[in-house]
N, C-alpha and C positions, 0 to 999 in steps of 0.2 A: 504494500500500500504506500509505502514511502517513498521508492522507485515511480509509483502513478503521480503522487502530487509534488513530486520533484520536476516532472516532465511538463506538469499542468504550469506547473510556476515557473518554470522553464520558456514557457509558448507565452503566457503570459506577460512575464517579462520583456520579453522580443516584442511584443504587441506593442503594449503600453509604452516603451522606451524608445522603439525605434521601429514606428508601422510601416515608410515606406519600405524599408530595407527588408520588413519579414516582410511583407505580403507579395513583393519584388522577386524574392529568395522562393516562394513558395510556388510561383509560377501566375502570378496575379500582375493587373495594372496598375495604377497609381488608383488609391481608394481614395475618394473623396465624398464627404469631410471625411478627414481624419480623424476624428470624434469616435466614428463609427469602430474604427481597425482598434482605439485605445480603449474601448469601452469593451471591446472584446477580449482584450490583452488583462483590466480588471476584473473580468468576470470570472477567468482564465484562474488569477491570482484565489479570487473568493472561492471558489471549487477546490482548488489547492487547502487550504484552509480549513475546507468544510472535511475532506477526505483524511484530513491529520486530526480531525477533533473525532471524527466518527472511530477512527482506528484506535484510538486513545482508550475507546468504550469498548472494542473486539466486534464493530461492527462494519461491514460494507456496501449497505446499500444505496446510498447516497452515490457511491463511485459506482456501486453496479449499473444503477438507473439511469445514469450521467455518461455513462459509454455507450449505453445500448442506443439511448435518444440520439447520440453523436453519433454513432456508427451509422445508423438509418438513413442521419438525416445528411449524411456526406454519401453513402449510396446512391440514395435517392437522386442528389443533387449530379452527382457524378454520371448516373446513367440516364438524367435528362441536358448532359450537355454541357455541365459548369467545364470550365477548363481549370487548369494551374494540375500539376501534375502531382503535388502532394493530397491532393481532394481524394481518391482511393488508397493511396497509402496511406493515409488518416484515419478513412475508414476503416481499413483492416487492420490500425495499431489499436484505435479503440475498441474494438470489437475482442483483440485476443487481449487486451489490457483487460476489460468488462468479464472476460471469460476466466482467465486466471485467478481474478481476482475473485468471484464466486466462488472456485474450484479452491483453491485454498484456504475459505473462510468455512466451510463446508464442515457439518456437524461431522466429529468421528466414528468409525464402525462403532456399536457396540461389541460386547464379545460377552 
């Protein structure tokens, strides 16, 4: 879980700090306003946050819920045409991030 909201605050960070250069890097245009790319970049950050307070308690759902919606919603977006070429690779890191992280939090066998 640490490794996910490292990554979260990671993208975040790039967002918020310096939007043209990530969204450039990502395979995007120049987004305007910039409001939009930085608002992304803290929301990024608050996820981050949310998935270290949840993990604190031995809990995942918050990150489960939060990858599945992002995975969909970059599919989605991907197989109706968005371009930038990290848009399925996104998809597919969230989706086995969202997966793992299930699979590990996962009540154990009884015996």
């Amino acid at each position: 879980m640490i490794l996910v909201a490292a990554h979260s605050a990671a993208v975040g960070i790039a967002l918020a700090a310096f939007p043209e250069w990530t969204t450039a890097f990502a395979g995007f245009g120049p987004v305007r306003p910039i409001f939009f790319a930085r608002q992304a970049g803290v929301f990024h950050l608050v996820l981050a946050a949310g998935y270290l307070l949840e993990a604190r308690r031995g809990g995942v759902a918050l990150l489960v819920t939060a990858k599945t919606i992002a995975a969909v919603f970059l599919a989605a977006s991907w197989l109706a045409g968005v371009p930038g070429w990290s848009v399925p690779l996104s998809a597919a890191g969230d989706a086995l991030m969202g997966m793992a992280a299930a699979w590990l939090a996962r009540p154990a066998p009884r015996r």
